[in-house]
N, C-alpha and C positions, 0 to 999 in steps of 0.2 A: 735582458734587463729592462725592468719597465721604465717610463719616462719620468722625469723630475716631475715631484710633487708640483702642480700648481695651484694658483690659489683660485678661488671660486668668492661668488657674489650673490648672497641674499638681500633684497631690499635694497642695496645699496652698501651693505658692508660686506669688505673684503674679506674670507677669514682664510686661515691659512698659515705656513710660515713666516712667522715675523710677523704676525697681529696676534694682538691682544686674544685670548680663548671666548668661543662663541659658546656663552653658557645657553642651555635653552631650560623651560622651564616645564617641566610635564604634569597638565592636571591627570592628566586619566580619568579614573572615575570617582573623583572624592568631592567632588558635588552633593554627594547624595541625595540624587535624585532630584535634585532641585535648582530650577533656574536662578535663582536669584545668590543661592550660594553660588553655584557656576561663574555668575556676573562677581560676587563678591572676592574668590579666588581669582581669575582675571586682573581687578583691580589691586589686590595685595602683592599677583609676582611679577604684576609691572613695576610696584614701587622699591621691590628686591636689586632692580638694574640687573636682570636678566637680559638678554641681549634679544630673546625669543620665548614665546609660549607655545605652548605644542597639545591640540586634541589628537582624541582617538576618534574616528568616524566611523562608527558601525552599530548594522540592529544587532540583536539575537539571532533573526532570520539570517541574516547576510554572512555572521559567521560560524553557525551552528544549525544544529536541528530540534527540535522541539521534543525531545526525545528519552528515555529510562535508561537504565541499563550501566553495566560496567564502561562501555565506550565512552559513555558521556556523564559520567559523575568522576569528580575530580577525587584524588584520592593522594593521602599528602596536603605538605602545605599551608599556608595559609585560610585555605577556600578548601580544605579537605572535606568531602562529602556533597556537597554542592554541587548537581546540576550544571553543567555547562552553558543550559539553553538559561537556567535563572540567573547566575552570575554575571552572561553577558547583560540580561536584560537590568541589571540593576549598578552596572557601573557604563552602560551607554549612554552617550552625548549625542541626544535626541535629533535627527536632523533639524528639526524647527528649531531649535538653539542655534544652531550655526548661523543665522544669517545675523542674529542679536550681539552674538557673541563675535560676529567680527566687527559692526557696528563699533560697539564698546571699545573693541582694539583700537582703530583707527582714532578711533577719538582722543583715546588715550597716546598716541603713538608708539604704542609697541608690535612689532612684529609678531606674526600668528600664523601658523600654518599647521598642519592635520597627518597624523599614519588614516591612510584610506585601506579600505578590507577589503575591498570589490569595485567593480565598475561602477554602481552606484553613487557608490562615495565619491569617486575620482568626480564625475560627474556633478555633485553636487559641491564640492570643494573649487574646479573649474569656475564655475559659476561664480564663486566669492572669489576668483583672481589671487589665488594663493600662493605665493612667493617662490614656495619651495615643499617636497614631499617628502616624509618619513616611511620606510620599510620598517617593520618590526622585528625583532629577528623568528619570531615563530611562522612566516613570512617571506624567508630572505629562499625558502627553497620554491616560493610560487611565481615561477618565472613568468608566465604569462599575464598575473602583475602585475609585475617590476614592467615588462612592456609596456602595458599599458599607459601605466606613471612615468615610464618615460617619453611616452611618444609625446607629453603634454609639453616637453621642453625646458622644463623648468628642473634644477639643482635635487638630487635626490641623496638622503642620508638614508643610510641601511645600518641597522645592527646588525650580528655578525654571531650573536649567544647562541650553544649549538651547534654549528655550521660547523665542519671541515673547510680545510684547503679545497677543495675540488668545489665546494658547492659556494662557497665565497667568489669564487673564480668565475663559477659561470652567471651569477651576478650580476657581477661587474660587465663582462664581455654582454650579459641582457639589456644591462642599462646602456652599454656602449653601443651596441648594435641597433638600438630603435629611437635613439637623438640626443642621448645626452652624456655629457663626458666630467660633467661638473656633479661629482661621486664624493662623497664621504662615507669613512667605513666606521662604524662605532664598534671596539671591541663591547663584550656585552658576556657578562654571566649571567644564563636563565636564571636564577634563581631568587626569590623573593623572602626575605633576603637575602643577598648571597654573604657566603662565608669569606671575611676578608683574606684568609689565606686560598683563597681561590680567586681571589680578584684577578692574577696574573695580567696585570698594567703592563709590565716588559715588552707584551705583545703588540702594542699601540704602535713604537716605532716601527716596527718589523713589517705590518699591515699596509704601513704607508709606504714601506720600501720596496714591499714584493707586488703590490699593487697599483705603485705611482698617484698616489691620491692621497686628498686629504684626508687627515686620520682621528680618531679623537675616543673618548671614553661616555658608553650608557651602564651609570653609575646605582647598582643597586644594592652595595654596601650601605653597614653603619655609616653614618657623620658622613663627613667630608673628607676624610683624609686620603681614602683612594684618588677623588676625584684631582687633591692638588699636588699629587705625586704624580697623577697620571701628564700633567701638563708639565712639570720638571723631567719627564719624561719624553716629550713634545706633545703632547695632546692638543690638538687646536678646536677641540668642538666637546664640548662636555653637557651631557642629558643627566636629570636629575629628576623623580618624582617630587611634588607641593603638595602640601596640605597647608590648610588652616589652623587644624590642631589635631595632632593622632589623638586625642582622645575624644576625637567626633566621630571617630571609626570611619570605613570606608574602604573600599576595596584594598586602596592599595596605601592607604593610612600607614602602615607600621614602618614603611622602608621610604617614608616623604619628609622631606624637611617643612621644617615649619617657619614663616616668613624671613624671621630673625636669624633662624637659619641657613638659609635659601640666602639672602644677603649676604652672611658673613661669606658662602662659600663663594661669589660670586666675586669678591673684594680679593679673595685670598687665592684664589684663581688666577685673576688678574695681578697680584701683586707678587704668585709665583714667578708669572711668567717676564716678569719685568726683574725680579731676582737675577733670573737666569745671566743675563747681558752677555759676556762676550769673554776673553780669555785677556787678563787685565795682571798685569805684575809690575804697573808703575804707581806710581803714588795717584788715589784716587780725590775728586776736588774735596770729597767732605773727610779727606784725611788729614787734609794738609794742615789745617789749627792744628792740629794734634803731636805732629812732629816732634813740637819741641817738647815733649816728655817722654821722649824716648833718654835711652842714659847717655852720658858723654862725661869726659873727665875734667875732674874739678880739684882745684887744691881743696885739701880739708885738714889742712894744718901749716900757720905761717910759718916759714922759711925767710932766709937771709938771704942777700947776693951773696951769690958765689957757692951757696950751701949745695950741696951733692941733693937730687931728688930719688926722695926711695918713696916706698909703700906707705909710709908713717905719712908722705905728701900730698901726695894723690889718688885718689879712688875714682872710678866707675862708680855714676850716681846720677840720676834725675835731677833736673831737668836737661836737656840735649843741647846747650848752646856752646857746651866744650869740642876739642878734640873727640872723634871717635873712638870707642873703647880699642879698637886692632891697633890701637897706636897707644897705648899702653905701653907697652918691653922698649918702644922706639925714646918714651919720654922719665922711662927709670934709668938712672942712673948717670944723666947728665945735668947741667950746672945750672943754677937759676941765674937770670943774667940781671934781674932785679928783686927785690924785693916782692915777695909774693904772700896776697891774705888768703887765709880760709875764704871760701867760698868765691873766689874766683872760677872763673871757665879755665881751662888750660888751653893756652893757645901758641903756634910755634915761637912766633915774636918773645916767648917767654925764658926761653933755653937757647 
């Protein structure tokens, strides 16, 4: 049995069990191509109250070959027919951006940290003192990697799209074996976008149980709704692509929300997971005004002392400041001991 989820620490916030969902915000490559949009995304999904933004660090070089051929044109897709080596080069986050682009972060005070593709990266990432590391899942089986990213010490999240049991395992025991024990596993379907009946969220708790780690959702459904089931589900770490506007195109444009989006899901995230609360069958504070219109029993037709009380006297009715209705059969058929008006409460002192 692996050991109880614990909680882990980015920047200074806790995430985990019982905190709030660590949304993070993924530009990718919808930049395009351009620093200043890069700077301008930035600024709009910090103002989302995303918890985190997230680059990709990598050339063409670094994660491809410059090369024709069936092996490296994509087929399918979004990016069907496209080159591998052109693709990378046109949704890459140039290394000279990153030292701007954390700049800008700090400034801003939002958390920023990078999926590194090579030693390169990790190395140029290092440099800017980056919080925490992302594995991608196309990724999760380069273990020598994952070593590396973990020797640096720092908090690593891994998607998991793709993977088997066996190859999520050795993972984990990669990032555990070369320093670091503060793992997040992101359930993850390859697919851009993925088909929401293939989201398979159920898996989230499960990853966390069989893995002992914290667990969460990289969400590449429509909207949002995967993402705030997935936290109703326990999710504690939810990735999401940004854009500025799909209809600026962009790599990975079709399946990013767009600011107002990105916000709501961020709020609804959050206001899932605070839904949730605990297992509650007493009266709650913001119920308690409400009480009294619930039914309770009321004379609704004057009687005489001494008059016998039937059905024609009393009814079950709104508002609640009567007898309870289970006490009904208890109050037909005995004596009024006073006079009694319509619209009184029924109360014992009455019979």
């Amino acid at each position: 049995m692996p050991p109880a989820t614990a909680l882990i620490e980015i920047a200074g916030r806790k995430i985990g069990p019982g905190q709030p969902p660590y949304v993070i915000c993924e530009l990718s490559g919808n930049h395009n191509g351009a620093l200043d949009r890069a700077m301008a995304l930035l600024d709009a999904a910090a103002a989302t109250g995303a918890d985190a933004i997230k680059l990709q660090t990598y050339t063409p070089d670094t994660i491809t070959l410059d090369m024709d051929g069936p092996d490296f044109t994509i087929e399918g897709g979004p990016w069907h027919g496209q080159r591998l080596y052109d693709l990378y080069g046109q949704a890459q986050t140039p290394y000279a951006w990153h030292a701007p682009l954390f700049e800008r972060a700090k400034a801003l005070g939002v958390t920023l940290f990078s999926t590194p593709f090579d030693l390169t990266a990790i190395d140029l990432l290092e440099g800017l003192n980056v919080p925490a590391y992302k594995i991608a899942s196309f990724e999760l089986v380069d273990l020598p990697l994952i070593a590396a990213v973990a020797r640096c010490g720092k908090p690593i999240i891994m998607s998991t799209g793709m993977a088997n049991l066996a190859e999520i395992g050795a993972a984990v025991e990669t990032a555990k074996a070369h320093g670091t024990g503060e793992i997040v596993l992101l359930h993850c379907t390859s697919a851009y976008p993925a088909p929401m009946d293939e989201a398979n969220i159920r898996t989230i708790p499960d990853l966390a149980a069989r893995f002992g780690v914290v667990a969460g959702l990289s969400d590449h459904t429509p909207g949002t709704a995967a993402s705030v089931a997935a936290v109703a589900l326990g999710a504690c770490v939810i990735e999401k692509h940004f854009t500025l506007a799909r209809a600026d195109g962009g790599p990975d444009a079709a399946f990013s929300l767009e600011p107002h989006e990105f916000s709501a899901l961020v709020s609804d995230c959050k206001a899932a997971r605070r839904a949730l609360g605990q297992v509650q069958y007493d009266l709650a504070g913001s119920e308690a005004g409400n009480i009294q219109f619930r039914r309770s029993l009321y004379v609704i037709a004057d009687l005489a002392k001494g008059q016998v009380i039937t059905a024609d006297h009393v009814r079950s009715i709104r508002p609640g400041f009567g007898l309870a209705p289970k006490h009904l059969d208890a109050v037909l058929g005995k004596v009024a001991k006073r006079d009694l008006k319509r619209g009184e409460p029924v109360a014992w002192d009455m019979i």
